[in-house]
ZAMARGU-4260 file (C-alpha; in steps of 0.2 Angstrom, whole numbers, plus 5000, padded with zeros to 4 digits):
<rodrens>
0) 5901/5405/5137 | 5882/5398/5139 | 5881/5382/5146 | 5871/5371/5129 | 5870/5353/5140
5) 5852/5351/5146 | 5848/5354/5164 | 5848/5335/5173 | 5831/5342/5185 | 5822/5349/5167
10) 5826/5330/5158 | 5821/5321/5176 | 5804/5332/5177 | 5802/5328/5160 | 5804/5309/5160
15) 5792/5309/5174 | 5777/5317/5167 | 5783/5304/5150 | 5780/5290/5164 | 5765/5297/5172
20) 5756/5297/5154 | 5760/5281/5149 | 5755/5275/5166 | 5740/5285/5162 | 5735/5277/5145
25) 5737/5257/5152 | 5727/5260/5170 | 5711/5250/5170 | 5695/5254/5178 | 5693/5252/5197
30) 5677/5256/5206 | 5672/5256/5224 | 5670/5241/5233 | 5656/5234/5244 | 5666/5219/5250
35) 5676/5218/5266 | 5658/5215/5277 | 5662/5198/5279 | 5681/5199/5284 | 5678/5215/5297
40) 5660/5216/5300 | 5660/5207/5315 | 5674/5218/5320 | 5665/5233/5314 | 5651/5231/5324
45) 5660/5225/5341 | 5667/5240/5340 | 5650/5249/5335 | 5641/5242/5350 | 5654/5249/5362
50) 5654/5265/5359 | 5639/5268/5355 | 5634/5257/5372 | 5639/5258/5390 | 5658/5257/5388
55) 5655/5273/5377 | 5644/5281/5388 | 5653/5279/5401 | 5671/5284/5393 | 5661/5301/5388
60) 5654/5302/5406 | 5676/5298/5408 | 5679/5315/5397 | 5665/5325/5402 | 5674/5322/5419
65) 5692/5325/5416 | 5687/5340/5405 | 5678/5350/5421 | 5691/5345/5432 | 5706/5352/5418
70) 5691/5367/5418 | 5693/5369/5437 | 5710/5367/5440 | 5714/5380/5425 | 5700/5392/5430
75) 5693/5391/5412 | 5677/5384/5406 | 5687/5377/5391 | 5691/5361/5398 | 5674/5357/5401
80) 5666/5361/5382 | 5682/5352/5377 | 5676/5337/5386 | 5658/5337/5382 | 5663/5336/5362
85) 5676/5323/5366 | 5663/5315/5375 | 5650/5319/5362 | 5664/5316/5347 | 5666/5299/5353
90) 5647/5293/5355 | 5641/5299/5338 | 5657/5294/5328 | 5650/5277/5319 | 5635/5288/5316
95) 5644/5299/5304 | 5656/5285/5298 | 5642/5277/5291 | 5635/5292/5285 | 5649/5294/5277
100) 5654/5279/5266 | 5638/5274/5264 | 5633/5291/5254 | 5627/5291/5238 | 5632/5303/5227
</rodrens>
């Protein structure tokens, strides 16, 4: 005999896209904020300045190092171009963050 009582997982999936329409229909409009500048920007831009100073010339000067070390020790080159994009990574990060969220589209 077929089984006539409606599958629990089929009512569930159901009930869920039921909720996600009504959720749907009563959302309001959000937009991107510009706020936030004044509660981290002074964090943001400590930050900023050390990386992009001599503490992050020096801690890319750090991975260039390690990586050629790792390069020597292992007998690859590897460790040594993976060093210099750390390195590089690391310097030109808030670069591209900013390039990043400040983009207009």
């Amino acid at each position: 005999m077929p089984n006539t009582m409606p599958n629990g997982r089929g009512l569930l999936v159901a009930a869920l896209a039921a909720l996600a329409m009504l959720l749907m229909l009563v959302a309001t409009n959000s937009f991107a904020g510009t706020g936030g500048s004044t509660e981290f920007g002074s964090i943001y831009t400590m930050l900023t300045g050390w990386l992009q100073g001599t503490l992050g010339r020096i801690l890319a000067i750090t991975f260039v190092a390690v990586g050629l070390v790792g390069g020597v020790v292992r007998g690859s080159i590897m460790g040594f171009v993976l060093g210099i994009a750390a390195g590089l990574g690391l310097y030109t990060a808030p670069t591209v963050i900013d390039a990043i969220v400040t983009a207009v589209i």
